[in-house]
N, CA and C atoms as a LAMMPS dump frame, in Angstrom:
ITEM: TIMESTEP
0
ITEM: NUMBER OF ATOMS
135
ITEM: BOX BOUNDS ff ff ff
-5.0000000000000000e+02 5.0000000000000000e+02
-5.0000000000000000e+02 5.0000000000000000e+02
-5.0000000000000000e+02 5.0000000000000000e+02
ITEM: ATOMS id mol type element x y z
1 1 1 N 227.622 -477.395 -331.929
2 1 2 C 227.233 -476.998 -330.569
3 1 3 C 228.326 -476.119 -329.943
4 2 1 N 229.365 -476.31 -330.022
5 2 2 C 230.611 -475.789 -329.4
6 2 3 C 230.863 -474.343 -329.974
7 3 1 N 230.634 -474.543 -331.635
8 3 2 C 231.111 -473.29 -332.308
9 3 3 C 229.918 -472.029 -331.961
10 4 1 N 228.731 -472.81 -331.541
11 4 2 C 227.616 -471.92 -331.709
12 4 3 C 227.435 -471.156 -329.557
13 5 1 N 228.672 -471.88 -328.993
14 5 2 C 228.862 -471.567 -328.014
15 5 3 C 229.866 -470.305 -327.84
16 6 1 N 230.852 -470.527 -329.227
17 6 2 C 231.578 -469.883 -328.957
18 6 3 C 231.696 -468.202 -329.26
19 7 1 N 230.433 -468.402 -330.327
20 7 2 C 229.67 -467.234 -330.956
21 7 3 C 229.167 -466.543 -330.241
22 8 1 N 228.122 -467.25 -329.412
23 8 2 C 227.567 -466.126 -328.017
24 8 3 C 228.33 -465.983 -327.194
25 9 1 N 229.475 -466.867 -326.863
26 9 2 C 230.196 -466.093 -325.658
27 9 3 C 231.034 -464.813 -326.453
28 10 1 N 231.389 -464.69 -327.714
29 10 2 C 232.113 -463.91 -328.311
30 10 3 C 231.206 -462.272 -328.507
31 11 1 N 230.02 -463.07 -328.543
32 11 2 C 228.833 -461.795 -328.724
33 11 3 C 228.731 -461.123 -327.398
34 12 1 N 228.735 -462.281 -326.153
35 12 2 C 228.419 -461.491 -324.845
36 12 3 C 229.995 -460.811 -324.627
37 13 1 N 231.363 -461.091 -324.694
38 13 2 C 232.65 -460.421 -324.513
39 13 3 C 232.578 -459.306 -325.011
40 14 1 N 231.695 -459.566 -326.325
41 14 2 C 231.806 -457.862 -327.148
42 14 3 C 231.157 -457.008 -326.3
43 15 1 N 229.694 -457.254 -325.646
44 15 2 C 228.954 -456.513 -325.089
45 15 3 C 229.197 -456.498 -323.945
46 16 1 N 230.009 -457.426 -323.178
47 16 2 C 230.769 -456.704 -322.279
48 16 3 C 231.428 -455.329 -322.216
49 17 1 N 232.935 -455.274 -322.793
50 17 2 C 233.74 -454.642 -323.62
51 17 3 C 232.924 -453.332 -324.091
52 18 1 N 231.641 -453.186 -324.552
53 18 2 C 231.272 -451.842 -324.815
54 18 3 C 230.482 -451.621 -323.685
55 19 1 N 229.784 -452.193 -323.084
56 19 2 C 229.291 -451.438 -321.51
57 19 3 C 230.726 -451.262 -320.611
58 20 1 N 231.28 -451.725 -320.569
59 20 2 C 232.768 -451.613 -319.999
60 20 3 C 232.953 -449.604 -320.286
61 21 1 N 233.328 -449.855 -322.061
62 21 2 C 233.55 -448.697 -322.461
63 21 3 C 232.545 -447.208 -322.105
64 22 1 N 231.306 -447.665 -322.556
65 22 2 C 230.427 -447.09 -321.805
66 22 3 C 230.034 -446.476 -320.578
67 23 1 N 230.494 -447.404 -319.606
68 23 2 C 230.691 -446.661 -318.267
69 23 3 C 231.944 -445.918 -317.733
70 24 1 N 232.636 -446.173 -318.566
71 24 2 C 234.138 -445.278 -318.817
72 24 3 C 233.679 -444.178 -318.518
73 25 1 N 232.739 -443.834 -319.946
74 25 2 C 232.854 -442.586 -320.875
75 25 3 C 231.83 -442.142 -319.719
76 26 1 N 230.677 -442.591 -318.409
77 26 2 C 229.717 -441.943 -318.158
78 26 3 C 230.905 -441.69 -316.811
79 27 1 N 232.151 -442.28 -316.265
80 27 2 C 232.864 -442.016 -314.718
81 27 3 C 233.726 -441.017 -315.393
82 28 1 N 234.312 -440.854 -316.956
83 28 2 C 234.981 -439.627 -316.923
84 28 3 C 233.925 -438.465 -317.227
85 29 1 N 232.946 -438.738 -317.638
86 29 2 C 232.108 -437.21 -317.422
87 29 3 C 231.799 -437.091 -316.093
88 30 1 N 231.647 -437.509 -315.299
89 30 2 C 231.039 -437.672 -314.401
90 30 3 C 231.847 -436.871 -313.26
91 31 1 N 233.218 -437.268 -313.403
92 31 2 C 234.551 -436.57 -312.559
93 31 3 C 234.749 -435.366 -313.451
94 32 1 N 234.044 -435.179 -314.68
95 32 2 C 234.556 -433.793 -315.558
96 32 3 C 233.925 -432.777 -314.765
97 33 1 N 232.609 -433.057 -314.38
98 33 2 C 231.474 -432.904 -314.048
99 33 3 C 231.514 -431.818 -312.383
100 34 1 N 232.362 -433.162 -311.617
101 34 2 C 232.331 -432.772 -310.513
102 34 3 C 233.841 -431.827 -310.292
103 35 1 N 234.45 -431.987 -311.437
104 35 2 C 235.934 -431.387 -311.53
105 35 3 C 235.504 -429.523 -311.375
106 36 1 N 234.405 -429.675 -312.222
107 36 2 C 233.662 -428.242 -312.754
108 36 3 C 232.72 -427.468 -311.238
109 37 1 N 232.257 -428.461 -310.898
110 37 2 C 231.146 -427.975 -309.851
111 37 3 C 232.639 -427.198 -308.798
112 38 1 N 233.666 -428.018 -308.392
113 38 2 C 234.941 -427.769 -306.915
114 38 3 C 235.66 -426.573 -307.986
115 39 1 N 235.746 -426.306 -309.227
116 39 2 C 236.368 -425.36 -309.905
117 39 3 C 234.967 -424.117 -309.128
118 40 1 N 233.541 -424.345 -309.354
119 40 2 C 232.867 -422.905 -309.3
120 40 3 C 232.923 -422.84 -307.652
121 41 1 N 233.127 -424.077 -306.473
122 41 2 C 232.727 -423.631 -305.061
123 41 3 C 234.152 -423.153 -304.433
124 42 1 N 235.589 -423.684 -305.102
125 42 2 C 236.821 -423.22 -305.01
126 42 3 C 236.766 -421.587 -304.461
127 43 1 N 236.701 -420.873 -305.362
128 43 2 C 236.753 -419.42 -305.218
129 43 3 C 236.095 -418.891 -304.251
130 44 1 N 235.086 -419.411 -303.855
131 44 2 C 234.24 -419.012 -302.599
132 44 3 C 235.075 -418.911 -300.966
133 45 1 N 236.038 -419.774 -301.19
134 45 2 C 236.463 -420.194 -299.997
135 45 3 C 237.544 -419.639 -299.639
């Protein structure tokens, strides 16, 4: 019972840990993103 507890909590840490990573990877595109948009309205100003 315990070990088979410790398996899914080990399964849910993992899948923590990659949605973790995951939303990393979508807040640094995301600031790449908006880094790009203030690079094209920059020059305007």
């Amino acid at each position: 019972m315990s070990r088979n507890w410790t398996w899914n909590g080990g399964i849910q840490l993992e899948l923590t840990f990659k949605m973790k990573e995951f939303a990393d990877k979508i807040r640094i595109s995301n600031l790449l993103s908006l880094e790009r948009c203030t690079c094209v309205i920059t020059p305007h100003n």
